[in-house]
N, C-alpha and C positions, 0 to 999 in steps of 0.2 A: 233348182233351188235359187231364189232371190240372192240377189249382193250384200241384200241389207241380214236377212238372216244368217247366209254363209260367214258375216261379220260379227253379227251378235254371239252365234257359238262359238267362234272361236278367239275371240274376247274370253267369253265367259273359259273356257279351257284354258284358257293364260293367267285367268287370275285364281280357278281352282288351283293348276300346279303349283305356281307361284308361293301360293299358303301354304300349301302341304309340304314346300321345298324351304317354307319359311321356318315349320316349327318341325322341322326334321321328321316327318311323318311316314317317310316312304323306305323302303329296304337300300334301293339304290342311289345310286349319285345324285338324280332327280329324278322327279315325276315327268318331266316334260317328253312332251312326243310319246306318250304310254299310257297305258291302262295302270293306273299307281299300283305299285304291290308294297301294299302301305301293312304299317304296324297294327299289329292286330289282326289280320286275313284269319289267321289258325281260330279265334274267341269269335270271330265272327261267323265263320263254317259251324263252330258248337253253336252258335246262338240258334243258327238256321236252324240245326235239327232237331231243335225242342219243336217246332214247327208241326201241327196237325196232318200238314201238307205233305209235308218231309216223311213224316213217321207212317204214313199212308203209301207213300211214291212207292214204286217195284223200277220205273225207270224215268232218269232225268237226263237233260242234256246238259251240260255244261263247258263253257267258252272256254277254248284252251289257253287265256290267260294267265299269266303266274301269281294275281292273286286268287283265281279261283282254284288253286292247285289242293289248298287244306280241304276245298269241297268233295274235289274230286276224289279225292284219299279218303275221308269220310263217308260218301256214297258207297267206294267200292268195300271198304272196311263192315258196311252195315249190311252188306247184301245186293245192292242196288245196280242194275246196270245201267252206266254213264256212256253218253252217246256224247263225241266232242269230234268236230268241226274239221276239217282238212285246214291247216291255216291259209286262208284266204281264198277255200274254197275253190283251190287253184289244182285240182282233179277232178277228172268223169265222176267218180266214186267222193263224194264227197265227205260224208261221215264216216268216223270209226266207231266199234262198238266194241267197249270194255265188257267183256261179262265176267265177274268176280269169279262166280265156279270154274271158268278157263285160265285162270291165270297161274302163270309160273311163278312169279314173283310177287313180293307183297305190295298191298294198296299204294305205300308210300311210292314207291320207286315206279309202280304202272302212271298215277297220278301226274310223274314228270312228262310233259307233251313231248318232248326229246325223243323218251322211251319210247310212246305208245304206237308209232310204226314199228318199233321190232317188236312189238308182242301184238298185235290183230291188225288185221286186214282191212281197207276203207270198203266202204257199202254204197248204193244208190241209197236216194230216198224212197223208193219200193220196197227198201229190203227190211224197212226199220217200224217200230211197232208204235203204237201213240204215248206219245212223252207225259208224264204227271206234272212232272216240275221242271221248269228251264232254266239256268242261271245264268245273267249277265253280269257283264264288267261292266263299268261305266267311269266316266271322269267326273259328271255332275248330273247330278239327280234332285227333285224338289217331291215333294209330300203330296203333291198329286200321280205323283209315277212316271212324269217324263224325264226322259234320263237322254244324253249324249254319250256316244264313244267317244274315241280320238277320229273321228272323221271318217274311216273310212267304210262305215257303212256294213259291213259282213253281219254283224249279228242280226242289221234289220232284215237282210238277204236270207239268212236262216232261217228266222223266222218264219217270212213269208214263204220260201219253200216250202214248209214244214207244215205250215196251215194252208196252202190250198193242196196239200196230201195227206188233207186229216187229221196230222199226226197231232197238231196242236190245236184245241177248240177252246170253248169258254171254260172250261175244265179245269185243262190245266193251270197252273200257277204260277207266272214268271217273278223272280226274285231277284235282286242284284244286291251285292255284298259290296261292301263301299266303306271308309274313312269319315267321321263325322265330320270332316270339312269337305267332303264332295257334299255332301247335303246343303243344298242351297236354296236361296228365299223362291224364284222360277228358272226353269230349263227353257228356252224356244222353240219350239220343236214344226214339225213338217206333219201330213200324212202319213207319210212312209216310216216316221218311227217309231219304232215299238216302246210302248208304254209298259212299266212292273205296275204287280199288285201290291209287294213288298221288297220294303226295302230294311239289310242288316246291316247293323255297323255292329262294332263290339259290344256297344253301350247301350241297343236297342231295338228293340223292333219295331218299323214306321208301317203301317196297312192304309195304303192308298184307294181313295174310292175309285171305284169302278163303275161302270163296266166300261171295258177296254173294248177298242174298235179292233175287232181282224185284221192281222196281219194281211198282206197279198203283195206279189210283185207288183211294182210301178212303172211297167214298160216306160213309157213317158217321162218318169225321170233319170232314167237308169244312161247314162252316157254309152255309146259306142264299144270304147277302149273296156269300159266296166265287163261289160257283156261277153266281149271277145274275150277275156282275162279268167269269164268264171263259166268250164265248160258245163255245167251244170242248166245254167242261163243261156248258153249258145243253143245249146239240146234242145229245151222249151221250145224256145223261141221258132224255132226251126221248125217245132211241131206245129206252131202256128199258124204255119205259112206266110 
């Protein structure tokens, strides 16, 4: 990543939180250093699933985030199996897979990412089936569909696992649930990151043009330490020779 970019997003993340910390927008003490789990997450989950997309899915992924937690309650409430993330992707097995017919406990409480190791078991990416709908967190997003995390990269790393395993093609439909002040005028973005087709806030539904470039790993950007941290990418890599 350039200096001048690595500066512009994280600018731009300083003055998203900043807002969101300004008009008291967010659950916790601040937004900052987070994925906001801003007011309104639960209106924005229902907004998602008036969604054609939604009401279509049998299975989605979503970021084990705490605001995308109303999603994940909602999916499994509706039938849906939610496939969500090792956090940080920091096991061989990298995803879990919620299936609602298995569960002991209700949506709400599976929903919590705390829970979801004592109720199912993480997966490879072979083991998992092609995703409908994928949800991202995001700190700032623009009406084209480029959206940033908090830096560290995992959701784009899923992605691109997930699409050069099929699992994710033009098909499916990435969404990210957001705060109407992470909605902002541009995002700056890289290759490597993953663009939505829609974006929800409580207030609205934004449908971004497309079409979105395929996700894929970015050897060449991907640092050292990154690699050795996600045995998933060590695995690959290896295959690679």
């Amino acid at each position: 990543m350039g200096l001048s970019q690595d500066r512009d997003k994280a600018e731009l993340r300083e003055r998203v939180w900043t807002a969101l910390d300004a008009a008291s927008a967010v659950e916790d003490d601040t937004a900052h250093g987070r994925i906001p789990a801003f007011h309104g997450a639960e209106t924005a989950a229902h907004r998602l699933a008036d969604l054609p997309a939604w009401h279509a899915a049998k299975i989605v992924k979503v970021v084990p985030d705490t605001p995308q937690e109303p999603v994940r309650a909602l999916a499994l409430s509706q039938g849906k199996t939610v496939y969500m993330a090792v956090p940080r992707l920091a096991a061989a097995a990298p995803f879990y897979v919620l299936d609602p017919a298995r569960l002991t406990v209700s949506p709400a409480v599976a929903a919590n990412r705390r829970q979801v190791p004592n109720l199912t078991t993480a997966v490879d990416v072979d083991q998992l089936a092609p995703v409908d709908v994928v949800v991202l967190g995001s700190v700032a997003v623009d009406r084209t569909g480029a959206r940033i995390g908090k830096g560290a990269g995992y959701s784009d790393i899923e992605a691109a696992l997930l699409t050069e395993a099929g699992l994710i093609s033009e098909r499916t439909v990435i969404v990210t649930t957001v705060h109407r002040l992470q909605v902002v005028d541009q995002v700056p973005t890289e290759a490597h990151d993953v663009k939505v087709d829609v974006i929800v806030t409580p207030e609205e539904v934004i449908m971004c043009p497309g079409p979105r470039t395929p996700a894929r790993i970015r050897w060449e950007d991907l640092p050292e330490d990154k690699i050795a941290a996600i045995p998933a990418l060590a695995l690959r890599r290896a295959q690679r020779g």
